[in-house]
Phi, psi and omega in degrees: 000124175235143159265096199244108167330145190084355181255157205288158159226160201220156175208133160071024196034054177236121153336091196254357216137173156260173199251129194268339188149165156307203126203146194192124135354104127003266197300295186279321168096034160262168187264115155340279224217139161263136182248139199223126184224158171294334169248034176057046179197145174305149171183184191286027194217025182282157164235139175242151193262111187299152156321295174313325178290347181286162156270155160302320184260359176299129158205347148187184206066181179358139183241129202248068246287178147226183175109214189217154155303137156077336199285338143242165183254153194269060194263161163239119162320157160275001165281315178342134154254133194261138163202132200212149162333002159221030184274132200271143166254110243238084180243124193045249194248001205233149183260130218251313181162198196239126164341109176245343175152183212234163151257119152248172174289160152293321195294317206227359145107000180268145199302114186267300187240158167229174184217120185229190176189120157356286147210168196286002133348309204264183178298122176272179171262177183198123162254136165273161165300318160286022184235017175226169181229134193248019163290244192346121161293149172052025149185142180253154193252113205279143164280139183292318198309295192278010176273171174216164169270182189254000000 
């Protein structure tokens, strides 16, 4: 299932927003909660979504919720990682570019890939999940060891 910051999302075939960010398990790295804002950007006026309201089979355009808003709950533990579009992609000290969206599995909600880009302008990229570490808030961090150049 991929998920790409900025695509609209809909319910009830109504427009509710764009998807604004993650919210993802610290240790395992499945993904909770979606975060949804009307200007596609955090602000006061995101709503978050369980996971389970995605379809399983969504992998691109329009993200389609199904379920009721509020029918589970949407707390976010504090362990939660939030990562979003000004979230920085990390390789050592020097920064490759910024977080544009995620692959999650279907079975288990976990992250497999992020897909980032320079600018917006540029190409994006694609990293796997084992080769990044998400300990630094508001970056993930590439391993040097296991990158190659392109």
């Amino acid at each position: 299932m991929d998920l790409s910051f900025g695509t609209h999302v809909r319910e009830h075939g109504y427009s509710i927003g764009r998807l604004a960010g993650i919210e993802a398990d610290r240790r395992t790295r499945a993904v909770r909660n979606i975060v949804i804002s009307p200007a596609g950007a955090g602000d006061a006026k995101t709503e978050r979504r369980v996971l389970a309201d995605v379809p399983a089979d969504h992998f691109d355009g329009d993200i389609v919720l199904r379920g009721f808003p509020g029918a589970e709950d949407t707390v976010t533990p504090p362990e939660m990682l939030l990562l979003n579009d000004s979230t920085k992609v990390m390789r050592g000290e020097r920064q490759i570019g910024w977080l544009s969206g995620v692959e999650l599995s279907p079975e288990n909600g976990e992250i497999v890939s992020i897909t980032g880009q320079p600018h917006w302008w540029s190409r994006r990229f694609h990293l796997k999940a084992n080769e990044l570490d998400f300990s630094v808030p508001g970056e993930v961090r590439v391993n040097a060891a296991s990158t190659q150049a392109a």
